[in-house]
N, C-alpha and C positions, 0 to 999 in steps of 0.2 A: 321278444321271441313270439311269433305267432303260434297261433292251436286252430288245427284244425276240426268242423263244426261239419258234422251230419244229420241233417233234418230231411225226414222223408214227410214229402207231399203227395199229395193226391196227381193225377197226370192233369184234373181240370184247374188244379193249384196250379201246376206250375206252368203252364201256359197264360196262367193269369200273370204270375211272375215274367215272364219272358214278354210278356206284350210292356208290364207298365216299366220295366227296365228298358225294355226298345224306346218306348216314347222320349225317355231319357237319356237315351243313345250310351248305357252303361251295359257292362255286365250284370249277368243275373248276380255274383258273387258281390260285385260292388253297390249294387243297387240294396240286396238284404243289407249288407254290412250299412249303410247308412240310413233304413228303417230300423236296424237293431239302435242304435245311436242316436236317433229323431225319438226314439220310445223311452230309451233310459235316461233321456234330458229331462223329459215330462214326470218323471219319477219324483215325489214330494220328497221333499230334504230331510225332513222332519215329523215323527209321527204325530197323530190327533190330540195325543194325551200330553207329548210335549208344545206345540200348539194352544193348547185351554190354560197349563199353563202358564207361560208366556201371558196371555190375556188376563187372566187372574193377577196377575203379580200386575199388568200396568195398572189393571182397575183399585190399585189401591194406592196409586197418585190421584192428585187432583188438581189438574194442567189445566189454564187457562184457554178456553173454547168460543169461539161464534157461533151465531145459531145456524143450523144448517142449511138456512136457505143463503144466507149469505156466505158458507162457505162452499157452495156445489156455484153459487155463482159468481164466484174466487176463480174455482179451479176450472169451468168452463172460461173466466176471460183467459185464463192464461192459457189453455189448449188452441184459443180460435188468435191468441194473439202471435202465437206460431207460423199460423199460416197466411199471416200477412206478406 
């Protein structure tokens, strides 16, 4: 079921809105609607304290590692090996 959402703008808002929904050849309602949804993707999953953490509890394995240079130039062969 949908809800309907009223948000009042400014007149130089929503000509701002009306231009970058044009560019997009959308409506203005469809154009918000997928800035509201482009924004709540970006939204972290999980907060800072569960995050640290997560880090605290790996840092108390001790996994066998290379040294950094030879793994940044691991994971660089394998990004330029892609684009062969």
């Amino acid at each position: 079921m949908s809800k309907r959402l009223q948000v009042l703008v400014s007149e130089a808002e929503m000509r701002e809105l009306k231009a970058a929904a044009q560019k997009e050849r959308l409506s203005v309602g469809a154009w918000v609607r997928k800035a509201i949804h482009s924004t709540m993707g970006k939204a972290p999953s999980r907060s800072a304290e569960e995050k640290l953490q997560a880090i605290q509890a790996a840092s108390l394995h001790s996994f066998p590692v290379s040294d950094i240079t030879e793994m940044n130039r691991e994971i660089e062969e394998g990004y330029l090996s892609g684009l062969r």
